[in-house]
Biopython code that builds the backbone (N, CA, C, O; Angstrom):
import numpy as np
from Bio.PDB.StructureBuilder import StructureBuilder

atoms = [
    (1, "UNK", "N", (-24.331, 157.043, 46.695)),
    (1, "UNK", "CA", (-23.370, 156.169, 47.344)),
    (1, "UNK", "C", (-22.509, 156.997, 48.274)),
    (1, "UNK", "O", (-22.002, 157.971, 47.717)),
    (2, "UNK", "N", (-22.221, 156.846, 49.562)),
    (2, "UNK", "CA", (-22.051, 157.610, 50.199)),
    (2, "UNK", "C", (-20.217, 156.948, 50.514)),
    (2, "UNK", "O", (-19.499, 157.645, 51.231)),
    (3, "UNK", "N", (-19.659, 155.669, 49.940)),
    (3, "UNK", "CA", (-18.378, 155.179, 50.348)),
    (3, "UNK", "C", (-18.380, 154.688, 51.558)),
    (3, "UNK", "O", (-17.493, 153.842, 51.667)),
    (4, "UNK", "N", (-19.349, 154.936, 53.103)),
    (4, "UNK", "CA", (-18.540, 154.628, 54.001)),
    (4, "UNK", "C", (-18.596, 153.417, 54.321)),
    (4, "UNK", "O", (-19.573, 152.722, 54.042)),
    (5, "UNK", "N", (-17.278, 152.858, 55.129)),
    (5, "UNK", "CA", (-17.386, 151.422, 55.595)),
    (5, "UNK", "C", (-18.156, 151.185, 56.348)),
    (5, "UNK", "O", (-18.816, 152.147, 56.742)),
    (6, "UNK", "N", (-18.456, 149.877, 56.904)),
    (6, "UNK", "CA", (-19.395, 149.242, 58.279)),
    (6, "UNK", "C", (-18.821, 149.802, 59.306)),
    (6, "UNK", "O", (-19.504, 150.054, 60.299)),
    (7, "UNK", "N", (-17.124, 150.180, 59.263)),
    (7, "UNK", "CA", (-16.533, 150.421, 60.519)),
    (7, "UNK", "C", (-16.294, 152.046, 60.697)),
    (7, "UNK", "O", (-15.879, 152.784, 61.590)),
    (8, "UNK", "N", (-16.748, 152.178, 59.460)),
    (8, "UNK", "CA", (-16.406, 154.079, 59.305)),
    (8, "UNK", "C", (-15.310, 154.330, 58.747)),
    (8, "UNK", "O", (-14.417, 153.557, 59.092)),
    (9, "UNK", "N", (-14.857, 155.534, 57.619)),
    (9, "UNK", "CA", (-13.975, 155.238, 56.617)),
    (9, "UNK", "C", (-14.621, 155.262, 55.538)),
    (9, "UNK", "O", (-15.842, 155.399, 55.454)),
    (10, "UNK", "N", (-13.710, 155.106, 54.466)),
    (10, "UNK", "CA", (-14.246, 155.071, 53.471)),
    (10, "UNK", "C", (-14.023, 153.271, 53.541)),
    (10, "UNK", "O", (-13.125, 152.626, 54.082)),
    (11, "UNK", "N", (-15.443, 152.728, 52.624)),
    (11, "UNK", "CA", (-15.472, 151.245, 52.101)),
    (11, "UNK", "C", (-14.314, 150.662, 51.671)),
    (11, "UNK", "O", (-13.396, 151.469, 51.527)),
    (12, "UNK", "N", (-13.966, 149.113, 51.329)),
    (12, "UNK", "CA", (-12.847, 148.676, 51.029)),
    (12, "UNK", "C", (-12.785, 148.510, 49.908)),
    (12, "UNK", "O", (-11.875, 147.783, 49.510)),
    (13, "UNK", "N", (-13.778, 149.147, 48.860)),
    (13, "UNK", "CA", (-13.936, 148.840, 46.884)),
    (13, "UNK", "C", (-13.977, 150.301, 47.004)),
    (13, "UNK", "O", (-13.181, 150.776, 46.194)),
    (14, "UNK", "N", (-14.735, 151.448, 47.861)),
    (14, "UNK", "CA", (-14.736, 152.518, 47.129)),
    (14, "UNK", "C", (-13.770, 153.113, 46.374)),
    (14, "UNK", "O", (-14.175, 154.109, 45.775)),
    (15, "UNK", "N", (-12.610, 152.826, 46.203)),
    (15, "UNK", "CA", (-11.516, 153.445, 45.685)),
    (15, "UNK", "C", (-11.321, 152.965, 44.094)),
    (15, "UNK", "O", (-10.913, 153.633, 43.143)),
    (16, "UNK", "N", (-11.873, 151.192, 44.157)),
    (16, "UNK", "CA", (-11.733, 150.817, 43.024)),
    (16, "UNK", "C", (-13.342, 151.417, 42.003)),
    (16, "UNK", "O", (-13.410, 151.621, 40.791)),
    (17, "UNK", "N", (-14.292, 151.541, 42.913)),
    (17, "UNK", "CA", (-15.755, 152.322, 42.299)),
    (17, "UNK", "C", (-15.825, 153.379, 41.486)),
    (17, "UNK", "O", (-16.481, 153.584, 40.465)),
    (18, "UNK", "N", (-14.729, 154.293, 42.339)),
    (18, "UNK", "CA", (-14.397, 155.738, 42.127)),
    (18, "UNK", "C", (-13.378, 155.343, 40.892)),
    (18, "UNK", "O", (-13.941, 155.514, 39.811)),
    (19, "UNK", "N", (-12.518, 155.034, 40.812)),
    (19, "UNK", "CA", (-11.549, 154.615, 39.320)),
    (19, "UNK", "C", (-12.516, 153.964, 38.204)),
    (19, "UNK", "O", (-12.302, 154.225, 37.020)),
    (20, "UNK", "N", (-13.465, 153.209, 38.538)),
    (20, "UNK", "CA", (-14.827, 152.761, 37.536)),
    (20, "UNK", "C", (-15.288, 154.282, 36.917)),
    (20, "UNK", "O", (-14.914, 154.951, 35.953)),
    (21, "UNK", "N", (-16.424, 154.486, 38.117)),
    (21, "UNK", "CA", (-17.068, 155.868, 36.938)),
    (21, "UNK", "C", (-16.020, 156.992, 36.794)),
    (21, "UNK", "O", (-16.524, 157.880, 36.106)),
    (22, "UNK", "N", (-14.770, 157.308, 37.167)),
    (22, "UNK", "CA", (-14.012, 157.779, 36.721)),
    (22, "UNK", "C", (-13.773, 157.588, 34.636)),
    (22, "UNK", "O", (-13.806, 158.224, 33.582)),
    (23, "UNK", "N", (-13.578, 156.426, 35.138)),
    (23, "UNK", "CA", (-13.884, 155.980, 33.478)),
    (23, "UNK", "C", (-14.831, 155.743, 32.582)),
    (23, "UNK", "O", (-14.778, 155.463, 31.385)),
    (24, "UNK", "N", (-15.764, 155.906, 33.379)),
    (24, "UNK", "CA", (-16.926, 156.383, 32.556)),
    (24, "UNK", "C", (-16.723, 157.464, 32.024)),
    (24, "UNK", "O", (-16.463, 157.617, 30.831)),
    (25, "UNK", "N", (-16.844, 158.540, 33.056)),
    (25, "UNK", "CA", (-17.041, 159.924, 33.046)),
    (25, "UNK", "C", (-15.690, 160.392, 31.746)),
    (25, "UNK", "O", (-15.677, 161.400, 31.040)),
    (26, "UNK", "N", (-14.835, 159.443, 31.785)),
    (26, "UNK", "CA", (-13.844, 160.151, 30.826)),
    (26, "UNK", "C", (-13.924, 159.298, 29.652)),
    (26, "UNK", "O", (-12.879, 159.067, 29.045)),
    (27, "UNK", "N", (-14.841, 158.880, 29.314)),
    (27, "UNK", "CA", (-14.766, 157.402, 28.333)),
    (27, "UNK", "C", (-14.853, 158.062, 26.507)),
    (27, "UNK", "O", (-16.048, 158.346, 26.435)),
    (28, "UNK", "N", (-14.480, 158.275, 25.672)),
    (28, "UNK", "CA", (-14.814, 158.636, 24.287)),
    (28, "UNK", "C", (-15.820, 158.026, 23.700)),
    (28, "UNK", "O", (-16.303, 158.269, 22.594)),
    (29, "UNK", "N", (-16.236, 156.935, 24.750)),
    (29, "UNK", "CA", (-18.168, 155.906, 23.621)),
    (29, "UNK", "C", (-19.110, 157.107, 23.550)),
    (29, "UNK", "O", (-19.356, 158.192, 24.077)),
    (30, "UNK", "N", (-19.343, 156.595, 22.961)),
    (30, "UNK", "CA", (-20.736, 157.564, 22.876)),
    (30, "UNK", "C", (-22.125, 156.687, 23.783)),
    (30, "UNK", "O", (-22.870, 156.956, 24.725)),
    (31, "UNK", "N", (-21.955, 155.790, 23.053)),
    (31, "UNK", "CA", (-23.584, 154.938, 24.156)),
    (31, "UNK", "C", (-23.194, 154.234, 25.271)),
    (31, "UNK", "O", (-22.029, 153.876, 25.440)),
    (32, "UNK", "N", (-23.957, 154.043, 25.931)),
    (32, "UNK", "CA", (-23.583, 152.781, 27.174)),
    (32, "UNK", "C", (-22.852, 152.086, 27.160)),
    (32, "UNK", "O", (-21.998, 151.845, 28.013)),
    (33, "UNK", "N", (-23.103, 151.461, 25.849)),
    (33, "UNK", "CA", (-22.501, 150.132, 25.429)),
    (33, "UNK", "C", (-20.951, 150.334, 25.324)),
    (33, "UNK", "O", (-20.127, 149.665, 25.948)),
    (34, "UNK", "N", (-20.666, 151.352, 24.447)),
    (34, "UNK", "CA", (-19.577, 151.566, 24.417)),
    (34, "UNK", "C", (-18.755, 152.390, 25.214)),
    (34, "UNK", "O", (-17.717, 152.803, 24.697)),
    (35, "UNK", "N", (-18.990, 152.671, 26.243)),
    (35, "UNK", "CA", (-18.246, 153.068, 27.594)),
    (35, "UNK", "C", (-18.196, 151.742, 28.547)),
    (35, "UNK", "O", (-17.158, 151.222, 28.955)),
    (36, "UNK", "N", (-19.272, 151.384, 28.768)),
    (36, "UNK", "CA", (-18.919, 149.938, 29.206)),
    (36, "UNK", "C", (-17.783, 148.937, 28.943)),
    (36, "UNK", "O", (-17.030, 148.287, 29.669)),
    (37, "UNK", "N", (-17.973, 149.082, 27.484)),
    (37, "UNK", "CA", (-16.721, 148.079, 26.859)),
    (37, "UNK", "C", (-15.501, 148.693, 27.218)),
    (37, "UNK", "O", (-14.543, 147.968, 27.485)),
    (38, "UNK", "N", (-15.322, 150.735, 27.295)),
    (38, "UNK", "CA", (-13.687, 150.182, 27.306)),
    (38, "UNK", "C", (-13.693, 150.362, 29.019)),
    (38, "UNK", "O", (-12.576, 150.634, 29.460)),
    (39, "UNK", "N", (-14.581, 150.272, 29.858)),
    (39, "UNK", "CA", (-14.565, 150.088, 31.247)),
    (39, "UNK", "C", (-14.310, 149.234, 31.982)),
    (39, "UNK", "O", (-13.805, 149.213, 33.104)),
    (40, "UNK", "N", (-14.860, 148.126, 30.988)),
    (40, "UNK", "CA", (-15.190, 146.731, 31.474)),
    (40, "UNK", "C", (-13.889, 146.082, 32.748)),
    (40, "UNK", "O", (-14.020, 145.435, 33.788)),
    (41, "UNK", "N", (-12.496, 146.725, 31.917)),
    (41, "UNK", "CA", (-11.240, 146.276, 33.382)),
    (41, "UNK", "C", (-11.568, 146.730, 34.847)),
    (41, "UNK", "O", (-11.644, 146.012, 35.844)),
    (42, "UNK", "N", (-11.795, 148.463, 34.722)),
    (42, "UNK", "CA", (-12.283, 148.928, 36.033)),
    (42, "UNK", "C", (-13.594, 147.777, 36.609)),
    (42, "UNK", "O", (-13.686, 147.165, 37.673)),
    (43, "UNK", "N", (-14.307, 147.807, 35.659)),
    (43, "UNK", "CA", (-15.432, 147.225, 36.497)),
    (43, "UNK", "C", (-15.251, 146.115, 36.677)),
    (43, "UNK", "O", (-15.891, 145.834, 37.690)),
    (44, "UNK", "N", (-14.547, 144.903, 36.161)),
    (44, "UNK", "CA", (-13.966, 143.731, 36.849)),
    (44, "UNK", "C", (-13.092, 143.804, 38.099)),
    (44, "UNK", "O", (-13.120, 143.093, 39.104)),
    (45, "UNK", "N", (-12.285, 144.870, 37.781)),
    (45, "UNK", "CA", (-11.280, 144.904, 39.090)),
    (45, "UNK", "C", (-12.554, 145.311, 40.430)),
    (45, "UNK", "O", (-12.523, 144.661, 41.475)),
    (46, "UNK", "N", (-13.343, 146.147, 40.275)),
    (46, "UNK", "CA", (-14.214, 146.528, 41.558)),
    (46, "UNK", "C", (-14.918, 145.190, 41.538)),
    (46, "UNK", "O", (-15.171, 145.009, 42.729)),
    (47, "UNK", "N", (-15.340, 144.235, 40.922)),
    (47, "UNK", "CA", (-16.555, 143.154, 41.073)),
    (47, "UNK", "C", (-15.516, 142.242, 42.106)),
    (47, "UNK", "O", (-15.948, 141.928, 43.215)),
    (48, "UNK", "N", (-13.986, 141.790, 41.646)),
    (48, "UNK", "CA", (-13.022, 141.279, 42.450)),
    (48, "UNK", "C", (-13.089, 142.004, 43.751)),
    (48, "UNK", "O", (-13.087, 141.391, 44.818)),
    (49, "UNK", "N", (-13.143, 143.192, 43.678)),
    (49, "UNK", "CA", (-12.814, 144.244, 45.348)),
    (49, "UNK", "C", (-14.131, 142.824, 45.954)),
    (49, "UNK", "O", (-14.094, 141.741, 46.539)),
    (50, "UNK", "N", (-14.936, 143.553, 45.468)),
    (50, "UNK", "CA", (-16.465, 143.212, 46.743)),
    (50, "UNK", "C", (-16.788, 141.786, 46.560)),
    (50, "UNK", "O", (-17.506, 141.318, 47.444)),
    (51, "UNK", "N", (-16.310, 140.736, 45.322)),
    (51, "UNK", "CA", (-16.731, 139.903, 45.719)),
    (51, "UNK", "C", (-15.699, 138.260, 45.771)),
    (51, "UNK", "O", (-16.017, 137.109, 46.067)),
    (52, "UNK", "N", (-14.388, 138.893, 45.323)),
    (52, "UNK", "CA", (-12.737, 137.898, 45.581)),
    (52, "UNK", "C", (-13.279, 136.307, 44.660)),
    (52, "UNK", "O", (-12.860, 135.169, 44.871)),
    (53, "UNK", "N", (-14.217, 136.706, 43.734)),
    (53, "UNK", "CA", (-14.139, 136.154, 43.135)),
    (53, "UNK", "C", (-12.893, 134.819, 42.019)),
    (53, "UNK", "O", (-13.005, 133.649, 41.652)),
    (54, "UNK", "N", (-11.986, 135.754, 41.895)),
    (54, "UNK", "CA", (-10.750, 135.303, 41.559)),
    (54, "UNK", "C", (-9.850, 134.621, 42.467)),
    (54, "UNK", "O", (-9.047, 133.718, 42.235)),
    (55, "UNK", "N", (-10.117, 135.182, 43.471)),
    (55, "UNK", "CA", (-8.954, 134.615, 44.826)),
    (55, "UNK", "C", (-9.363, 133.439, 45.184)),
    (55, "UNK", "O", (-8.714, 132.561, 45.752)),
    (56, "UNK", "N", (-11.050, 133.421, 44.658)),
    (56, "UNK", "CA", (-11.766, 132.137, 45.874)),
    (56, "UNK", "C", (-11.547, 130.756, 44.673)),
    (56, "UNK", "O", (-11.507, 129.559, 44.956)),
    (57, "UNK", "N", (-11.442, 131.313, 43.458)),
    (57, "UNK", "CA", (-11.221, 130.257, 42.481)),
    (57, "UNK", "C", (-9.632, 129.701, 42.740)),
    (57, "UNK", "O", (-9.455, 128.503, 42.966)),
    (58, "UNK", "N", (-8.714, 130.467, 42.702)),
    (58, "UNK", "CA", (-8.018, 130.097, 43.171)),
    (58, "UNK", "C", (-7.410, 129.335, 44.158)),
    (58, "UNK", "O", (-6.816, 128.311, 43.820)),
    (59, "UNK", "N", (-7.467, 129.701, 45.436)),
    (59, "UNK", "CA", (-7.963, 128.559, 46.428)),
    (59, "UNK", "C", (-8.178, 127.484, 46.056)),
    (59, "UNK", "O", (-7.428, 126.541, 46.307)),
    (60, "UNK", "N", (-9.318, 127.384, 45.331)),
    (60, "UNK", "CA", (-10.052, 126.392, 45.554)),
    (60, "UNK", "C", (-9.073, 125.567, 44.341)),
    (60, "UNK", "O", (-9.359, 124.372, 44.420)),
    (61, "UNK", "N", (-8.355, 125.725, 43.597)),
    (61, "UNK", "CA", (-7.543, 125.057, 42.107)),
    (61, "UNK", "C", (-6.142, 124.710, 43.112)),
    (61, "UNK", "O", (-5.388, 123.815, 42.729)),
    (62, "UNK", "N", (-5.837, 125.447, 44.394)),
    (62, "UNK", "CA", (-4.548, 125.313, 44.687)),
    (62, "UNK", "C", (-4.886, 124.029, 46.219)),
    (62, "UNK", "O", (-3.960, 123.426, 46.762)),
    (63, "UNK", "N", (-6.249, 123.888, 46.604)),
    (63, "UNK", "CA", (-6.442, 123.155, 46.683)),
    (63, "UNK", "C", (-6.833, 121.620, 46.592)),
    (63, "UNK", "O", (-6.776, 120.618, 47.305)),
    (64, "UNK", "N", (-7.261, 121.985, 45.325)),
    (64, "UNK", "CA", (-7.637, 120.766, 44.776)),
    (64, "UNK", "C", (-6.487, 119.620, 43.973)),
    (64, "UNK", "O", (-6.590, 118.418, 43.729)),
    (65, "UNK", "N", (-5.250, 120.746, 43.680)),
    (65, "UNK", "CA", (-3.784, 120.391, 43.400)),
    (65, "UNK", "C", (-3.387, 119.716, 44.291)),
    (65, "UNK", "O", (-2.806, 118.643, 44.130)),
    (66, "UNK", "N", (-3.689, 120.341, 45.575)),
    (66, "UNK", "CA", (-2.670, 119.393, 46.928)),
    (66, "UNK", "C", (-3.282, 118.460, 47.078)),
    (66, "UNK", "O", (-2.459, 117.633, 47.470)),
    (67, "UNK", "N", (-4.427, 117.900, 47.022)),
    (67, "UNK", "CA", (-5.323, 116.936, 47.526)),
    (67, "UNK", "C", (-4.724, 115.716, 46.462)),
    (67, "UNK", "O", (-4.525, 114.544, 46.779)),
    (68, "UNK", "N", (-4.444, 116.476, 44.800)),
    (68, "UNK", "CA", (-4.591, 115.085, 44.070)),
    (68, "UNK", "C", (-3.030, 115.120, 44.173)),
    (68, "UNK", "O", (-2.863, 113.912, 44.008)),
    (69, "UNK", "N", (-1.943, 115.546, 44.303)),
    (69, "UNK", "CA", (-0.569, 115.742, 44.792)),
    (69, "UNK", "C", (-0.377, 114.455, 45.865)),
    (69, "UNK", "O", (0.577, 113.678, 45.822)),
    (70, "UNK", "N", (-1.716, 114.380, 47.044)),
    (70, "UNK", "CA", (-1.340, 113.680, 48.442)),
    (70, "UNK", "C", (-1.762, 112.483, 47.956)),
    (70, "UNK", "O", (-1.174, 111.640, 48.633)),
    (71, "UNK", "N", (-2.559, 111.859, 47.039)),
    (71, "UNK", "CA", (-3.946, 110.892, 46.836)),
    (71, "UNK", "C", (-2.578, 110.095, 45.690)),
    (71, "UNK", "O", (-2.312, 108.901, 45.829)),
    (72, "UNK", "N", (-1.790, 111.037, 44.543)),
    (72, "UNK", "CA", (-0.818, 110.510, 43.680)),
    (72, "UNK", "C", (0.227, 109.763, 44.787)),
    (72, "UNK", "O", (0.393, 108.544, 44.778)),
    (73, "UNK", "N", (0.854, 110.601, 45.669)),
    (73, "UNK", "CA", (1.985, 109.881, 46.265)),
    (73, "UNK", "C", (1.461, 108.851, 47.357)),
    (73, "UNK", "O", (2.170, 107.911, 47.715)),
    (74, "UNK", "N", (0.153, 109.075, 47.885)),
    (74, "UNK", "CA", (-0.468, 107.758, 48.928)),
    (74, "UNK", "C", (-0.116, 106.385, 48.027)),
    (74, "UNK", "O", (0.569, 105.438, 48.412)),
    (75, "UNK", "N", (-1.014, 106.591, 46.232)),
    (75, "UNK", "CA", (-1.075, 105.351, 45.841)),
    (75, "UNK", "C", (0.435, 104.910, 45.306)),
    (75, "UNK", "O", (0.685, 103.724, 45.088)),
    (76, "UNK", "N", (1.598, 106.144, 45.078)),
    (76, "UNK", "CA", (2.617, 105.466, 44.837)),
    (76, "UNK", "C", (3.771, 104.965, 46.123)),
    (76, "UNK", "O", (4.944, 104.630, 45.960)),
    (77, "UNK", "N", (3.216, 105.024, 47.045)),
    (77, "UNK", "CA", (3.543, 104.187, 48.266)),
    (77, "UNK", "C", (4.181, 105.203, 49.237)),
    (77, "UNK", "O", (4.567, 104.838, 50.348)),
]
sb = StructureBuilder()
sb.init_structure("model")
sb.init_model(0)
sb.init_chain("A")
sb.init_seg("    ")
for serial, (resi, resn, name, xyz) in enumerate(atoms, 1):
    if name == "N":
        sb.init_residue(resn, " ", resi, " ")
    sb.init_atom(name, np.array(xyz, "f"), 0.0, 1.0, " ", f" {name:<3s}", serial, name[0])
structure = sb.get_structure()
């Protein structure tokens, strides 16, 4: 993995990637499994970097609030 961006630079997750196997590399599991598990925050926070997973749910809940917000006060006049 080489980090760089499309635009040159380092990428816009590499930082959160690098804090991932950081924690690997320092993890007390012994197997996969259990470095994974106590990783698992890093590696959610990088899955959010690259894919805003969380943000887009969001949106989409803070939208769907205003819509039934406009649709409540249409039918109450």
């Amino acid at each position: 993995m080489s980090g760089m961006g499309a635009q040159g630079g380092v990428s816009r997750c590499y930082h959160s990637f690098m804090d991932y196997l950081k924690c690997l590399d320092e993890s007390k599991g012994v197997t996969t499994q259990q470095k994974n598990a106590e990783c698992a925050e890093w590696l959610e926070d990088y899955n959010e970097c690259l894919h805003h997973g969380k943000a887009h749910m969001r949106q989409f809940l803070m939208e769907r609030e205003a819509k039934r917000q406009e649709q409540a006060k249409a039918e109450s006049g």
